[in-house]
Structure formats: C-alpha cells, structure tokens
Chimera marker file (.cmm) of the C-alpha trace (Angstrom):
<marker_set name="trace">
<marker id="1" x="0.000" y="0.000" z="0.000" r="1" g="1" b="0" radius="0.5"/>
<marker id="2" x="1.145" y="3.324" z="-0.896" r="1" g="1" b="0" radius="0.5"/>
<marker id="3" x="-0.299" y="5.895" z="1.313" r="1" g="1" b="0" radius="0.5"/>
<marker id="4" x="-0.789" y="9.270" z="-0.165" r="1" g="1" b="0" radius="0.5"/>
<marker id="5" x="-2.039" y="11.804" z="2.804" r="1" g="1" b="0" radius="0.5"/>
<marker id="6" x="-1.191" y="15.193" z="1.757" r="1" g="1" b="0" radius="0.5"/>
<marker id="7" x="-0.105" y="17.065" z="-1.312" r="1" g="1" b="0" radius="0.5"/>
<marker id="8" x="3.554" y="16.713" z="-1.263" r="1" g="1" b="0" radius="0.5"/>
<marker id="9" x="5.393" y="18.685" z="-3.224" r="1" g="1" b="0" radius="0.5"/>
<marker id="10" x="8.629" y="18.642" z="-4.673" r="1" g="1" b="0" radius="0.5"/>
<marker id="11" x="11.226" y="20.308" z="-3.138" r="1" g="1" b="0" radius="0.5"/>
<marker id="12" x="15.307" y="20.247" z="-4.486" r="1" g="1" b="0" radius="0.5"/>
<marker id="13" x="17.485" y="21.633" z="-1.380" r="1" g="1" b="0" radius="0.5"/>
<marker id="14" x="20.616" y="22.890" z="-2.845" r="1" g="1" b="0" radius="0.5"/>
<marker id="15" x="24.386" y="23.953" z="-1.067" r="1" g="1" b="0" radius="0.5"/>
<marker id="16" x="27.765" y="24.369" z="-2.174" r="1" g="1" b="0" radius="0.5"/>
<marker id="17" x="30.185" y="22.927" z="0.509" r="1" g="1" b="0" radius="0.5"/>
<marker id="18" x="33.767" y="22.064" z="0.610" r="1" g="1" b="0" radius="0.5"/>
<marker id="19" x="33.554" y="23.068" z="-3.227" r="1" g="1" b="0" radius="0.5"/>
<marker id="20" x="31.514" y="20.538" z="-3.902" r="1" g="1" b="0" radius="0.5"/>
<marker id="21" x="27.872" y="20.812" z="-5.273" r="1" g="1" b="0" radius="0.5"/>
<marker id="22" x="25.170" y="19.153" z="-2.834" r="1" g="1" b="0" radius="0.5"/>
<marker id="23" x="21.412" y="18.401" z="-3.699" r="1" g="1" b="0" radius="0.5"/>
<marker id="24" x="18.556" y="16.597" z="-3.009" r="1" g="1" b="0" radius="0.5"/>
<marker id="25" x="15.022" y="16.150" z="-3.778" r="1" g="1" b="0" radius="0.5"/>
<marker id="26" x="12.723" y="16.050" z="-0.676" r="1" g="1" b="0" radius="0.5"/>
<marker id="27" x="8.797" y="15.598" z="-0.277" r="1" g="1" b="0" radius="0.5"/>
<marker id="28" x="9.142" y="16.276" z="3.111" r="1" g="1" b="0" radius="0.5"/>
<marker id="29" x="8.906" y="19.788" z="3.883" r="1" g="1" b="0" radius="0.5"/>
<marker id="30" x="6.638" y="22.468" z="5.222" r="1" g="1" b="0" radius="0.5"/>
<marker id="31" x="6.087" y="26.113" z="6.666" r="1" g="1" b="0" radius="0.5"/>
<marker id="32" x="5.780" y="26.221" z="10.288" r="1" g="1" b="0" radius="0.5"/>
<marker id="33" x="5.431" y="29.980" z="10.467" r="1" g="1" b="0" radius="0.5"/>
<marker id="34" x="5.835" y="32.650" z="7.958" r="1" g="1" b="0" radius="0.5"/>
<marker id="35" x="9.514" y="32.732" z="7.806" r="1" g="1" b="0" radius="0.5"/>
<marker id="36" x="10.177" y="29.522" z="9.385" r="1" g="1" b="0" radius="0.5"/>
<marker id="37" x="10.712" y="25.801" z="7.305" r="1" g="1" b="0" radius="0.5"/>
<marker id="38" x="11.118" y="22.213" z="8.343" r="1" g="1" b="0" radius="0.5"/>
<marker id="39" x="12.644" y="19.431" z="5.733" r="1" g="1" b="0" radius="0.5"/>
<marker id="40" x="12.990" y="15.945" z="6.169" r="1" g="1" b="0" radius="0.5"/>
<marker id="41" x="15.907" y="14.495" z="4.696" r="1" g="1" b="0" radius="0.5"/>
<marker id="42" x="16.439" y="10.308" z="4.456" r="1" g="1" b="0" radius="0.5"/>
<marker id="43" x="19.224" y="8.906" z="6.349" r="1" g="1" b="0" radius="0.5"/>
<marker id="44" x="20.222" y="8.076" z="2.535" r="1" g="1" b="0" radius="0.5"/>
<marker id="45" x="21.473" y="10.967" z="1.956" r="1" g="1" b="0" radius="0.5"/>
<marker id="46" x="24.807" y="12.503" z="1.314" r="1" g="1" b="0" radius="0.5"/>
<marker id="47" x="23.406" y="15.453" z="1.406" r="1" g="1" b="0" radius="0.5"/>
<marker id="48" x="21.993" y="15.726" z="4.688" r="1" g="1" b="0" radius="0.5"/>
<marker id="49" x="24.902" y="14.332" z="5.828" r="1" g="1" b="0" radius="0.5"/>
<marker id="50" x="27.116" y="17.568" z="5.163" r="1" g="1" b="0" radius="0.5"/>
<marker id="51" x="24.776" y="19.849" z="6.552" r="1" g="1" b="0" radius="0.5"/>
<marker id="52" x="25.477" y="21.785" z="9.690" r="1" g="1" b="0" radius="0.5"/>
<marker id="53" x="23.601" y="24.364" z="12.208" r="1" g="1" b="0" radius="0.5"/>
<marker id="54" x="24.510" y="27.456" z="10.620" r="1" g="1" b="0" radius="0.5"/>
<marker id="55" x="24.835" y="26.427" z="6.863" r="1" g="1" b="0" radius="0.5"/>
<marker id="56" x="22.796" y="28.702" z="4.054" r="1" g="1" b="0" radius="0.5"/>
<marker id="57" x="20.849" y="26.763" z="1.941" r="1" g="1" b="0" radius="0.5"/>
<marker id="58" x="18.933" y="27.351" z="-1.386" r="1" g="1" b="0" radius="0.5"/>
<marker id="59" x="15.213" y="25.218" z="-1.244" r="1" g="1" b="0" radius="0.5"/>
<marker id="60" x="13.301" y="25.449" z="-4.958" r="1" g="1" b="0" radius="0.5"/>
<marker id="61" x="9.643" y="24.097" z="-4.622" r="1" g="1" b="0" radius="0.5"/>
<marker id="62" x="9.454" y="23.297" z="-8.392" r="1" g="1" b="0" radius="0.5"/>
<marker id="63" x="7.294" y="24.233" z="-10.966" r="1" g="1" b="0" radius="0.5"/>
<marker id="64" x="5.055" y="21.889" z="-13.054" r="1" g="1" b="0" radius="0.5"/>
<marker id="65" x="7.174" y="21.439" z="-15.970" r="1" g="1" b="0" radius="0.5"/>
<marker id="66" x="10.675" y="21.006" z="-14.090" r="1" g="1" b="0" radius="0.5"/>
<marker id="67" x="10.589" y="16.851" z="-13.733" r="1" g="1" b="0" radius="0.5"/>
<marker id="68" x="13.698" y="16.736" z="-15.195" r="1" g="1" b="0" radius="0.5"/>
<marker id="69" x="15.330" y="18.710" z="-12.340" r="1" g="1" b="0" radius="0.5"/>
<marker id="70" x="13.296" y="16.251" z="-9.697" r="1" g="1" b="0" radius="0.5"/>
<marker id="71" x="14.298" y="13.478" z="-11.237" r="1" g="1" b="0" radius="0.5"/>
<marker id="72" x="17.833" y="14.104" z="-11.808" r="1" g="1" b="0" radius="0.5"/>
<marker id="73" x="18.312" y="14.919" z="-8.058" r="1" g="1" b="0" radius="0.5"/>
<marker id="74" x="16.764" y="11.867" z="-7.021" r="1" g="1" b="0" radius="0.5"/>
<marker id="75" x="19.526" y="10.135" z="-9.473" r="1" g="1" b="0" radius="0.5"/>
<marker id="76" x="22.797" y="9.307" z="-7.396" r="1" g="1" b="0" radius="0.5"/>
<marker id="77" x="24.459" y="10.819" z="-5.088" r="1" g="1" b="0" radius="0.5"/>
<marker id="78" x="25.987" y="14.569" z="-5.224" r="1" g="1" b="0" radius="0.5"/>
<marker id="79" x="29.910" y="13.252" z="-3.486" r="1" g="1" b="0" radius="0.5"/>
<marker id="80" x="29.509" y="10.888" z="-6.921" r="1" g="1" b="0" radius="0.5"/>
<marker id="81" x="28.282" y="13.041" z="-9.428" r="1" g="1" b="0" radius="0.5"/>
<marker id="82" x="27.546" y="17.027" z="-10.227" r="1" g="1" b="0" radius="0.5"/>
<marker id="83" x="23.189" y="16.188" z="-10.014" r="1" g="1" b="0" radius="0.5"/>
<marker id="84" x="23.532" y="20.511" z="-11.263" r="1" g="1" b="0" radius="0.5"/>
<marker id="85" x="24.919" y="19.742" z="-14.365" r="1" g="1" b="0" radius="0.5"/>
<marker id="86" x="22.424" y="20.279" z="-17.050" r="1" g="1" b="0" radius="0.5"/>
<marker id="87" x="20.122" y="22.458" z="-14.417" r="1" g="1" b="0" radius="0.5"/>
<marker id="88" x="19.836" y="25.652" z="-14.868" r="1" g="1" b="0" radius="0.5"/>
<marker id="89" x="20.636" y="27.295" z="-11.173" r="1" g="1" b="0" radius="0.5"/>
<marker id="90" x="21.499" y="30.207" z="-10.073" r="1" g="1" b="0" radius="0.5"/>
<marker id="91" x="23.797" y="30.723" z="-6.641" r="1" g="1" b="0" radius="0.5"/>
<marker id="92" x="23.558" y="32.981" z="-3.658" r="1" g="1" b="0" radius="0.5"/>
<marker id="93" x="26.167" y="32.814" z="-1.212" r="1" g="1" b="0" radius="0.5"/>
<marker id="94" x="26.463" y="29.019" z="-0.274" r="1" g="1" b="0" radius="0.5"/>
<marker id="95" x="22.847" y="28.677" z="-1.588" r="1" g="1" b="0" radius="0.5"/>
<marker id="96" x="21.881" y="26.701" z="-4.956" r="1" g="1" b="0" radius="0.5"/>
<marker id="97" x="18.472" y="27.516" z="-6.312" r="1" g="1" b="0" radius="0.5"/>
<marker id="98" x="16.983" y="25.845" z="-9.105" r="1" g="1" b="0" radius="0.5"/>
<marker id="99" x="15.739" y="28.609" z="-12.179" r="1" g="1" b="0" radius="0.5"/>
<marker id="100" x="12.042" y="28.764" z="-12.696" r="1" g="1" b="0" radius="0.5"/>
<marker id="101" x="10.918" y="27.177" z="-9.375" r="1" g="1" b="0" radius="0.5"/>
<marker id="102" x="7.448" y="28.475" z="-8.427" r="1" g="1" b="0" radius="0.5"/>
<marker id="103" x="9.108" y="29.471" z="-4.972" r="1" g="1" b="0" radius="0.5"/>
<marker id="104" x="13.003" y="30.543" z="-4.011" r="1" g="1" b="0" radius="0.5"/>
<marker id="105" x="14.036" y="30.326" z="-0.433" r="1" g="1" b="0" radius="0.5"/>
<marker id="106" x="17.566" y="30.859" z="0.781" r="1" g="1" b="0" radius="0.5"/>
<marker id="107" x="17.755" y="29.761" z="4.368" r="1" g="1" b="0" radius="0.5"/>
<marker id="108" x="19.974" y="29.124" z="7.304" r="1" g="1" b="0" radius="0.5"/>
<marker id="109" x="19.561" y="25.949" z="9.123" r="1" g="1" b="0" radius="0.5"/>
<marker id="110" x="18.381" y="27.208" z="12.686" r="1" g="1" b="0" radius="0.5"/>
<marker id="111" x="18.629" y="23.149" z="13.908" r="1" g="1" b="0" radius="0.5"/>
<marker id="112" x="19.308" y="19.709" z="12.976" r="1" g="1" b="0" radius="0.5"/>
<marker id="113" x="16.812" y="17.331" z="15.281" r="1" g="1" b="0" radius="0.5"/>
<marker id="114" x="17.174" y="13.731" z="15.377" r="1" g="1" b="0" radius="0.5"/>
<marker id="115" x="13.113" y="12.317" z="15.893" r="1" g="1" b="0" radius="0.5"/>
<marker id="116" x="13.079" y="9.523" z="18.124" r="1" g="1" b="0" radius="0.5"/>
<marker id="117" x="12.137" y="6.455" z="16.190" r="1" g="1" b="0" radius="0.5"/>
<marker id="118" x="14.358" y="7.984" z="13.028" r="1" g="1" b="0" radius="0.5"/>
<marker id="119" x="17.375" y="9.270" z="14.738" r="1" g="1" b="0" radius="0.5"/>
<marker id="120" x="19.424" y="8.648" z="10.952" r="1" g="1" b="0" radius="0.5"/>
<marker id="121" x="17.095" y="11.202" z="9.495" r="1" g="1" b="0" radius="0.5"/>
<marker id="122" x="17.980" y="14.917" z="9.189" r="1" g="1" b="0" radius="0.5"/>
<marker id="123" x="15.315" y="17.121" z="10.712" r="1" g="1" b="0" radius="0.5"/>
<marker id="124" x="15.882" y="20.853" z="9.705" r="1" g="1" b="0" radius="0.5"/>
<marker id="125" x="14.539" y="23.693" z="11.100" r="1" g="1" b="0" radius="0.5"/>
<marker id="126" x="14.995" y="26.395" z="8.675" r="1" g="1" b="0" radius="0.5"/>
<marker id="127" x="14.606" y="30.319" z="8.956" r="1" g="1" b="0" radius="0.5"/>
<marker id="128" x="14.065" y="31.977" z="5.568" r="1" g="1" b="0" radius="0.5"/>
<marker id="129" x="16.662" y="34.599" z="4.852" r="1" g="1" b="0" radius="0.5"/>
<marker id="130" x="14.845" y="35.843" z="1.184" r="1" g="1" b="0" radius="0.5"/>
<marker id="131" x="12.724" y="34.235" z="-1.330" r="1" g="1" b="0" radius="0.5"/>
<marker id="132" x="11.441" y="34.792" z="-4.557" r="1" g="1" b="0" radius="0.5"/>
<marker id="133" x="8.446" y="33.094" z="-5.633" r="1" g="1" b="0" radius="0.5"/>
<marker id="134" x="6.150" y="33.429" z="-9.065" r="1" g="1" b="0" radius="0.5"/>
<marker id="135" x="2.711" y="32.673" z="-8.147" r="1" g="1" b="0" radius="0.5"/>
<marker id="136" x="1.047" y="32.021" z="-11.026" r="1" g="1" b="0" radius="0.5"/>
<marker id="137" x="2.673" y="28.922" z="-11.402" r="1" g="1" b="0" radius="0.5"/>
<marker id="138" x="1.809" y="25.578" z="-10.514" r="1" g="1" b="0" radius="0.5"/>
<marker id="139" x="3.886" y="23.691" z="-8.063" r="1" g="1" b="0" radius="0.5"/>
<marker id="140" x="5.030" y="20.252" z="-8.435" r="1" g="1" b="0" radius="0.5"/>
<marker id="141" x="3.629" y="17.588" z="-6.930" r="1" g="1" b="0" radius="0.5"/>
<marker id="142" x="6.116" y="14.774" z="-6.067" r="1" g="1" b="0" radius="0.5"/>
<marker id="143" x="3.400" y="12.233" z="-6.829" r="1" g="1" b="0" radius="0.5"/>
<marker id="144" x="3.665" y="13.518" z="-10.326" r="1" g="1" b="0" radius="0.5"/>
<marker id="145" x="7.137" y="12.812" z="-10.333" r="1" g="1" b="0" radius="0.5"/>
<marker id="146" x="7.033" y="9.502" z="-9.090" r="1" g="1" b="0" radius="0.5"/>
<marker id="147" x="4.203" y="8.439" z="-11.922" r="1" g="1" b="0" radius="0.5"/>
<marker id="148" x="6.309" y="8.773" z="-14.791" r="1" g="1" b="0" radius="0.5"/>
<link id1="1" id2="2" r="1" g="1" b="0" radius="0.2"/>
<link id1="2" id2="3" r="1" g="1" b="0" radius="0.2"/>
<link id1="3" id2="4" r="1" g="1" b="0" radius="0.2"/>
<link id1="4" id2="5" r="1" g="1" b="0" radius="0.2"/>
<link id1="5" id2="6" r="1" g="1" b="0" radius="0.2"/>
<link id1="6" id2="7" r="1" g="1" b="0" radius="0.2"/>
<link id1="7" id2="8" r="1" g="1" b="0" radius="0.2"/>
<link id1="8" id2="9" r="1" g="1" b="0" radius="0.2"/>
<link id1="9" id2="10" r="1" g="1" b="0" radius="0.2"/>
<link id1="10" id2="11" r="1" g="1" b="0" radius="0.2"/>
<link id1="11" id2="12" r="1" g="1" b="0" radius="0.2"/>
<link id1="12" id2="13" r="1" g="1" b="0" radius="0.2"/>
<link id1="13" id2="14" r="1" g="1" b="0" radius="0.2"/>
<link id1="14" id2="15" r="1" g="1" b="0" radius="0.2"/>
<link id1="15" id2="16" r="1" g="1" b="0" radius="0.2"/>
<link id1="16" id2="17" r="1" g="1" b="0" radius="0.2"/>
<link id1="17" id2="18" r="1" g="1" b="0" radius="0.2"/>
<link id1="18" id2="19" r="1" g="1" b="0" radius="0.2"/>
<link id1="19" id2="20" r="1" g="1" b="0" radius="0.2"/>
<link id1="20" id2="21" r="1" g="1" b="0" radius="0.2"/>
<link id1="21" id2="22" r="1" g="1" b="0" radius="0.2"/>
<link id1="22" id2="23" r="1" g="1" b="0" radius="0.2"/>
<link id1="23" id2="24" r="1" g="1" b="0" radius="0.2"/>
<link id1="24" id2="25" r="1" g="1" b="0" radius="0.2"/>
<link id1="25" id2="26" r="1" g="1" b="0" radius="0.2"/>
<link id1="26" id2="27" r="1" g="1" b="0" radius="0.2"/>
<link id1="27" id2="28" r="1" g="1" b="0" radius="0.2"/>
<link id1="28" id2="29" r="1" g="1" b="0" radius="0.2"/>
<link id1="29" id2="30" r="1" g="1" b="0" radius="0.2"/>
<link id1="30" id2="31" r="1" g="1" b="0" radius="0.2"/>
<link id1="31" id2="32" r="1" g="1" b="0" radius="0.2"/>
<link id1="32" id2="33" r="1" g="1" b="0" radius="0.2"/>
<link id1="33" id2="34" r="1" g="1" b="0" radius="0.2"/>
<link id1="34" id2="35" r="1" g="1" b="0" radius="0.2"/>
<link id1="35" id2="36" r="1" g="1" b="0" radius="0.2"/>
<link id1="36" id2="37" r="1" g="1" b="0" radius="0.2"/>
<link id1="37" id2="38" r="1" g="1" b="0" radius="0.2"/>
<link id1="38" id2="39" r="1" g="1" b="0" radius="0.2"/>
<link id1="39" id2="40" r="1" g="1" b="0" radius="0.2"/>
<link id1="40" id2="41" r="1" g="1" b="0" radius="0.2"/>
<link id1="41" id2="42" r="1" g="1" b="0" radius="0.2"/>
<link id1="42" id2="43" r="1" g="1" b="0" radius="0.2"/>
<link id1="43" id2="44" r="1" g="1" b="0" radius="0.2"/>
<link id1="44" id2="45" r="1" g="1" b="0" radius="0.2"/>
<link id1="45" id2="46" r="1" g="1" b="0" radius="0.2"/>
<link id1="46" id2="47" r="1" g="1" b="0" radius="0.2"/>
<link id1="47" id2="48" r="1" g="1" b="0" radius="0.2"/>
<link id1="48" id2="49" r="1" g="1" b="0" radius="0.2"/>
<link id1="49" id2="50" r="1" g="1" b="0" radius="0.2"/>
<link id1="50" id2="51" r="1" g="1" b="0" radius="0.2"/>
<link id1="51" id2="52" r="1" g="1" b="0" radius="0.2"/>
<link id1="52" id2="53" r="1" g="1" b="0" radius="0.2"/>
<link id1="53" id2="54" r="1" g="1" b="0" radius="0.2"/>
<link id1="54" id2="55" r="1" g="1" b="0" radius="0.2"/>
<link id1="55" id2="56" r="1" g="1" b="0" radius="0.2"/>
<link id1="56" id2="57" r="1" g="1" b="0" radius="0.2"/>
<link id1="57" id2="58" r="1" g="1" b="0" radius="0.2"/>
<link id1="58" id2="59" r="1" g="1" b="0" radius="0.2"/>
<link id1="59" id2="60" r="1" g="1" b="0" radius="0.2"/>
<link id1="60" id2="61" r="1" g="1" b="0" radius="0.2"/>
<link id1="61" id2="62" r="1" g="1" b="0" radius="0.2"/>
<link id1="62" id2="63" r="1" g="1" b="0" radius="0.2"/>
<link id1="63" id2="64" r="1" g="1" b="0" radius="0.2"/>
<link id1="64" id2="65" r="1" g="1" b="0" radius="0.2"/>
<link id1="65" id2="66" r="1" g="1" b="0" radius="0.2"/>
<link id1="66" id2="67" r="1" g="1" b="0" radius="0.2"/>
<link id1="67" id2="68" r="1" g="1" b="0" radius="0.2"/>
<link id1="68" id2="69" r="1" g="1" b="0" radius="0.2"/>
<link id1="69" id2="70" r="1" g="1" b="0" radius="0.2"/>
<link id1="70" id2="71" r="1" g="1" b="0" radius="0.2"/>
<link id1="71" id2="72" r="1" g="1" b="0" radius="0.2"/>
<link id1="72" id2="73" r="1" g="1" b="0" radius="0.2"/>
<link id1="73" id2="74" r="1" g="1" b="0" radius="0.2"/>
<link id1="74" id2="75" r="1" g="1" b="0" radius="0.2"/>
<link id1="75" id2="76" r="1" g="1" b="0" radius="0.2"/>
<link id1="76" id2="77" r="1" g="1" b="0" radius="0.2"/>
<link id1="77" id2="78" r="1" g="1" b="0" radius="0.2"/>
<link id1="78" id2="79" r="1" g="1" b="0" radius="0.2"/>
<link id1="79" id2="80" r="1" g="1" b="0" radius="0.2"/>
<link id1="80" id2="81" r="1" g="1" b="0" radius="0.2"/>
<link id1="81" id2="82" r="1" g="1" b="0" radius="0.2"/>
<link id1="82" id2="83" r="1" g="1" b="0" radius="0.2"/>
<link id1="83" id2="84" r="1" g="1" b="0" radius="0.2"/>
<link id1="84" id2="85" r="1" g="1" b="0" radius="0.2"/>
<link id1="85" id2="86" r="1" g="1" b="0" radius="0.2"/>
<link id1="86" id2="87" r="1" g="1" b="0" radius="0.2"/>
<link id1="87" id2="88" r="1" g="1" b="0" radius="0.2"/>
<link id1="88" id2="89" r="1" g="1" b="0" radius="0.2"/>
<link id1="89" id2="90" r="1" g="1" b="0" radius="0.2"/>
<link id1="90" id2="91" r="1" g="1" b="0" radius="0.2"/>
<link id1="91" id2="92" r="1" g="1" b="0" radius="0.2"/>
<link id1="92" id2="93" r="1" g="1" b="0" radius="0.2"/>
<link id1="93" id2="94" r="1" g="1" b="0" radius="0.2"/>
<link id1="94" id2="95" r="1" g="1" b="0" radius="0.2"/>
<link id1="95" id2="96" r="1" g="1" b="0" radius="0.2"/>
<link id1="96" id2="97" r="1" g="1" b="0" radius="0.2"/>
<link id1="97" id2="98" r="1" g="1" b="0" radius="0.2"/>
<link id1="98" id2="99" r="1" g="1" b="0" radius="0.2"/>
<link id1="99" id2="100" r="1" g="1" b="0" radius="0.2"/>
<link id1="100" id2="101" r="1" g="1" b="0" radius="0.2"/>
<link id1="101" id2="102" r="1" g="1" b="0" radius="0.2"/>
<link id1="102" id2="103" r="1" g="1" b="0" radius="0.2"/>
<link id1="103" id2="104" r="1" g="1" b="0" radius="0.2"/>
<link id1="104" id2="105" r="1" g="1" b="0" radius="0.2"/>
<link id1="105" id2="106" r="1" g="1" b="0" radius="0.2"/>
<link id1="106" id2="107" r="1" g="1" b="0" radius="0.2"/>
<link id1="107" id2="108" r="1" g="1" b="0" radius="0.2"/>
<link id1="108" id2="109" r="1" g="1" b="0" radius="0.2"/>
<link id1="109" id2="110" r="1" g="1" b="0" radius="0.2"/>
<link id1="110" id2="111" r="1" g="1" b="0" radius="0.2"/>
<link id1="111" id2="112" r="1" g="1" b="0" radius="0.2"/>
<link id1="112" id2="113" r="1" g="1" b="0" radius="0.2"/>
<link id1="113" id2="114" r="1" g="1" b="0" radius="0.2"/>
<link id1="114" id2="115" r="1" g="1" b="0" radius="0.2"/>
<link id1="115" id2="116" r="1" g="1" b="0" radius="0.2"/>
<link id1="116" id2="117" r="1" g="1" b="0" radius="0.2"/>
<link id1="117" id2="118" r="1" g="1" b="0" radius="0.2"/>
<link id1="118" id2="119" r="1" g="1" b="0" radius="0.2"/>
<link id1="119" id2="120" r="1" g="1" b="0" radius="0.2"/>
<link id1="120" id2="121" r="1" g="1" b="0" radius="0.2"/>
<link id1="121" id2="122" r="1" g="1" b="0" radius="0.2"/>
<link id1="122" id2="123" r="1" g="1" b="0" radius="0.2"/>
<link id1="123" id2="124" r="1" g="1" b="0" radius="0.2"/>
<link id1="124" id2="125" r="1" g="1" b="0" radius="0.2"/>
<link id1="125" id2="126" r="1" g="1" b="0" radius="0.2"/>
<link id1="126" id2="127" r="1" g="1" b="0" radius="0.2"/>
<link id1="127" id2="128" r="1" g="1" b="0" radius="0.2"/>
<link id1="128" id2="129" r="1" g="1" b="0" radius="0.2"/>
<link id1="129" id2="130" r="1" g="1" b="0" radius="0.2"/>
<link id1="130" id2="131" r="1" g="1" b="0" radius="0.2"/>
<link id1="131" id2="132" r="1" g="1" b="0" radius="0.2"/>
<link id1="132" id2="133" r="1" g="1" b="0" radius="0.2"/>
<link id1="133" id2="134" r="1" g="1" b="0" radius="0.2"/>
<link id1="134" id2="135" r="1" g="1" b="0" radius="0.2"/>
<link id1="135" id2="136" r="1" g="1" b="0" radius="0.2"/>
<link id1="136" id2="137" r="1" g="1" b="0" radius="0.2"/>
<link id1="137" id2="138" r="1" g="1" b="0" radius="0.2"/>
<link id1="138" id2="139" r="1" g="1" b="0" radius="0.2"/>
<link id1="139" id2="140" r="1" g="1" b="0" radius="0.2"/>
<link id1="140" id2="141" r="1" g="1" b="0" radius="0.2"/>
<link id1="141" id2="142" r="1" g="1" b="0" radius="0.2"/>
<link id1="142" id2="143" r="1" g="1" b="0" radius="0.2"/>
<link id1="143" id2="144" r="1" g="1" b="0" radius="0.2"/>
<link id1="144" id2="145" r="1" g="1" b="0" radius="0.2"/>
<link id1="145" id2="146" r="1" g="1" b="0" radius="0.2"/>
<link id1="146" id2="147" r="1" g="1" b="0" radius="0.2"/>
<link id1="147" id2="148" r="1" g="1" b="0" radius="0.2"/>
</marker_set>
C-alpha cells in the first residue's frame, strides 16, 4: 500500500560545501510559520549528511514542468556526481536555487533534530533569509514525479 495523505510537493534543497555541489530532492517539507521551514531528509542521503547548524541553503519548490530537475536529483548521489549539471541554477552565497521554481528560499539551518524512532534522518529547522516566488505557477507535486 502506498499511502498518499497530503499534497507533497517537490522540493530540491541545494548547497555548495567544501567546493563541492550538494542536492537533493525532498517531499518532506513544510512552513511552520511565515519565515520559518522544516525538511525531512532520508538517512540516505549525502546530502543531509554535510549539513550543519549554521549552513545557508537554497530550497526550490518546483514548478510543473521542471521533472527533469526532480528526477535528476533523485539520481545518485551529489559526493559521486555534479546532479547541477544540465540544471539551470542560479547561486547565492552558499545557496543553490533551481531557475524557474514556483518558490526561491535561501535559508539558514536554525537546527538539525534527530526524531526519536528515526534518529538517521535529518530534521531541519529552517529560517528563511529571502525568497522569490512566481505565483502564477503551478507547483510540483512529487506524486507527479514519481508516476512517470
């Protein structure tokens, strides 16, 4: 069974660390107050792993359209391959934003929290530093994604 409760949408979290491009595609995200985020990132992932209290981050909620981008983050991992290549992104300070998302969010990570139950996982807490968003687009679901 494949339990689909809420709208999830699909979310790329992007940082440039150690000179090294890091990204991910994540379902698991959502406002908590107006300029407050939380993401859920898989004990999977690389880049999760990297991340520290303190680190700016880009997060692109994608556009209808951008499957290509979703899918190529969810190919691999970013220590094994450049998952930007072929993106068009833009960068702001350590932050890597994906072109033509419906929203634009650089943030700081306020917190890393380790759930009981799923102490692997990365928790953020994020506060948002400055966004751009374009509202008469669609977002993308990650249900779409996962379809094709």
């Amino acid at each position: 069974m494949n339990l689909e409760a809420f709208n999830a949408g699909c979310n790329i979290i992007g940082i440039r660390k150690n000179n090294i491009r890091y990204g991910m595609c994540c379902a698991w995200a959502q406002m908590v107050d107006y300029d407050k985020l939380t993401m859920l990132l898989g004990s999977q992932s690389v880049t999760g792993k990297v991340l520290e209290k303190g680190d700016i981050v880009g997060i692109s909620a994608l556009s209808k359209g951008q499957d290509d981008a979703a899918i190529r983050m969810g190919d691999g991992h970013s220590n094994e391959t450049d998952k930007w290549q072929n993106i068009p992104n833009e960068e702001k300070d350590t932050a890597i934003l994906v072109k033509g998302a419906r929203s634009k969010m650089v943030c700081r990570i306020r917190e890393i929290i380790r759930l009981k139950g799923i102490e692997a996982d990365a928790f953020l807490y994020l506060d948002v530093l400055s966004f751009e968003q374009e509202p008469k687009k669609e977002f993308l679901g990650a249900y779409e994604v996962l379809d094709k």
